[in-house]
N, C-alpha and C positions, 0 to 999 in steps of 0.2 A: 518557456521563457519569452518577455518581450523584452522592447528597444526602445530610447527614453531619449530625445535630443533635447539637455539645455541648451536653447538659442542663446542667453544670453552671455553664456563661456562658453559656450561651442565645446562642450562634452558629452557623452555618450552613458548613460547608465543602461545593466543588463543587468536583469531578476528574473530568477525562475527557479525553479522547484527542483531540488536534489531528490528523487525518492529511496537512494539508495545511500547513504553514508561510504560503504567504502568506497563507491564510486568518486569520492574528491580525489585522489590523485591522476584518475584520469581528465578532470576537470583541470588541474594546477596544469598537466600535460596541453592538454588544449589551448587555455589561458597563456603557456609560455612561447605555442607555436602562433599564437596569432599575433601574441607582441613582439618576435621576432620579425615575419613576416610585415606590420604593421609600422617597424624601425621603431618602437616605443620602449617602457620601461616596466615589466611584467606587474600588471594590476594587482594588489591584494583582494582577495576577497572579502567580504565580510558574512556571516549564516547567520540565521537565528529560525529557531524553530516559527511556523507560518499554519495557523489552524486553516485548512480548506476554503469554510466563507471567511475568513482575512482573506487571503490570496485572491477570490474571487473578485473582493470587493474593492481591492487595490488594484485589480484588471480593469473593471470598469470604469473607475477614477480617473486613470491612465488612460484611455481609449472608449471616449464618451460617445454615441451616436452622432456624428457631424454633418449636417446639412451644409451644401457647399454650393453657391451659385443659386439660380432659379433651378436647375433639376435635378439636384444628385442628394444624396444623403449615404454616408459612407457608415459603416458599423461595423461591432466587431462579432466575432460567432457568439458571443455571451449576452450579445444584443439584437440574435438575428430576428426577433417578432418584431422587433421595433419597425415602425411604419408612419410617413409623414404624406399626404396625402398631395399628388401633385409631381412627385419626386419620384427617379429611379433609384431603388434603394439599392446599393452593393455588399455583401458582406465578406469580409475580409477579415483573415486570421489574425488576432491579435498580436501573437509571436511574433508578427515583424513587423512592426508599428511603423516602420520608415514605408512611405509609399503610400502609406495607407490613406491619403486626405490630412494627413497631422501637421506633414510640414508646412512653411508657407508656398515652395516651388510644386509643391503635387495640384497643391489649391491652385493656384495659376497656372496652370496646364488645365484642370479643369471649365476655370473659368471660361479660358479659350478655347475649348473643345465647346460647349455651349452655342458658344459665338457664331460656330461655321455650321454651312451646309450640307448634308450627307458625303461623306466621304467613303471611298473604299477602293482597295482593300489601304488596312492601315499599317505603321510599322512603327515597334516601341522598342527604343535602344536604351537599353538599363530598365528592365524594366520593374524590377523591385518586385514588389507584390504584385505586379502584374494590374494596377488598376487602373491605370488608363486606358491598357488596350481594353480592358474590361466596358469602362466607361463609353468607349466607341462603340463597343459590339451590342451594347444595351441600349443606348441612345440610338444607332441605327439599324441594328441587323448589319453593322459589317462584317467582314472578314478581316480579321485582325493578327498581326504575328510578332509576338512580342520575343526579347533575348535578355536574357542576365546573367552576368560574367560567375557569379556565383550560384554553382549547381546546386547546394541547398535553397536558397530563395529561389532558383527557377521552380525545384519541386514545390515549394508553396505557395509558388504562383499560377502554379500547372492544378493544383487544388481548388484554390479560389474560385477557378473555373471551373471546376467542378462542384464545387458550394450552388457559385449563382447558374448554375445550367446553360452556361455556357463555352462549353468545352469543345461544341460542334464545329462553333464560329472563331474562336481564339487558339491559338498554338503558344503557347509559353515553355521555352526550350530554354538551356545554358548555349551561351554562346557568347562572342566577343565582337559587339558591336558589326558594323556591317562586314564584319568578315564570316558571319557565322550562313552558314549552309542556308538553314531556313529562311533567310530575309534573300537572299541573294537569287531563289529561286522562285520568287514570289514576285519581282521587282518591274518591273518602276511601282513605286505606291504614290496613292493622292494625298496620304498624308503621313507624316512621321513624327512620333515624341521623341526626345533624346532629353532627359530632368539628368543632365549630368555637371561638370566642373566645366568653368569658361575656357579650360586650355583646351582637352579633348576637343571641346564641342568646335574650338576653330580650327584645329588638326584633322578634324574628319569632315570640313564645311562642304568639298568638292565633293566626299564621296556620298554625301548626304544631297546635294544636289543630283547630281547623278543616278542615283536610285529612285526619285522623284520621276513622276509626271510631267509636262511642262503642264503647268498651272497649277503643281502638287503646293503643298504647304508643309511646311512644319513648324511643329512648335516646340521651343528649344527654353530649359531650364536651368537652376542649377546656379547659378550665378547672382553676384547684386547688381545696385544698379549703376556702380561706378565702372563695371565689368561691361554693361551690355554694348557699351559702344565698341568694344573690340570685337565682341562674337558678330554682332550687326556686319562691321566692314569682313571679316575673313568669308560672308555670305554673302555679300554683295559682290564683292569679286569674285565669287564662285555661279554668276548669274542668278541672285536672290533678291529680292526688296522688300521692304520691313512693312508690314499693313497694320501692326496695332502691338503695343509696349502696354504691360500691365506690372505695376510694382505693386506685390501684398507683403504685411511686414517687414520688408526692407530687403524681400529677394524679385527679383528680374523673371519676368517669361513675356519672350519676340514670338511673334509671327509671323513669318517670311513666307513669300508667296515665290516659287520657279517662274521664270521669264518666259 
């Protein structure tokens, strides 16, 4: 299955392959506990039989090779030959397209990952597909420790890293943002992603400082641009200050430096 964000209603589509028919009630099951869980209104489905190269070729469609910045180029496993010369290429499961370089918050965390100076060790709160800490550990040989609240996406990100061989330098675990084991025992870091919603990100601004270096960084997502000025100030009182604001299609990612 992958993950499909129209930005411009902000909806979610989800396609993937039945290979077993009477397996649909446990799917209707599934579907009914995530829109419970979700506070929503249980999704219809819609089937239709899907020849193999369809499916392929509607994956690729979906999740094009993406060069992102001067160094990165982000692909999916159905693209992993693909090769742009200059670039560190990542490849990344398609099945869970969010994270993956798709959205415009991944790509601005990118961007500013680019931006700075070796950093390590690193820390990635939410971290989806696990590609930024990925993108750190490939750009610098750091040591990176990424967490996601959801233990299926932590297993596919704990993969990833296994795809790009680098599983040595990365730790990709389920866990709940800087409460989780792994980050806590690794800490202060030089640098931190958090691509999350502008309320968390100023709810946890102190414990995010905190876990920091002085002179650590992070780089904080997830938000537009009429939002950043709130995440900015709950980090500036938390002893932070802002060194470079990037808007790509109309989402927000700061870069705050520890005092």
């Amino acid at each position: 299955a992958f993950l499909r964000l129209d930005e411009s209603r902000g909806t979610w589509s989800v396609e993937g392959i039945l290979r077993d028919p009477t397996r649909r009630t446990a799917l209707d099951t599934a579907l009914a506990l995530a829109a419970s869980a979700a506070g929503i209104d249980v999704p219809e489905p819609t089937a239709d039989e899907v020849e193999a190269e369809g499916w392929l070729a509607r994956t690729r469609e979906a999740f094009p090779p993406q060069p992102i910045g001067r160094r990165f180029l982000i692909r999916g496993t159905h693209d992993a030959s693909v090769t742009m010369p200059g670039r560190i290429a990542l490849t990344i499961d398609a099945g869970l397209a969010f994270g993956s370089g798709e959205h415009a918050t991944t790509r601005g965390c990118l961007l500013a990952l680019e931006g700075l100076r070796r950093c390590s060790p690193v820390a990635d709160i939410g971290a989806g597909s696990g590609v930024l800490a990925l993108a750190a550990a490939a750009l610098w040989r750091a040591r990176a420790v990424g967490v996601e609240l959801d233990p299926w996406a932590a297993r596919v990100a704990a993969e990833n890293a296994r795809l790009n061989r680098l599983h040595r330098l990365v730790d990709l675990v389920p866990g709940d943002a800087w409460r989780a084991r792994a980050l806590r025992r690794r800490a202060p870091y030089a640098l931190a992603f958090a691509n999350l919603f502008a309320r968390p990100l100023c709810a946890m601004a102190r414990t995010t400082a905190r876990n920091l270096r002085r002179g650590g960084r992070a780089v904080l997502s997830g938000f537009q641009p009429a939002q950043a000025r709130m995440v900015e100030v709950a980090h500036r009182r938390a002893g932070m200050v802002l060194e470079r604001r990037l808007v790509v299609n109309g989402w927000a990612t700061l870069v705050l430096r520890r005092r």
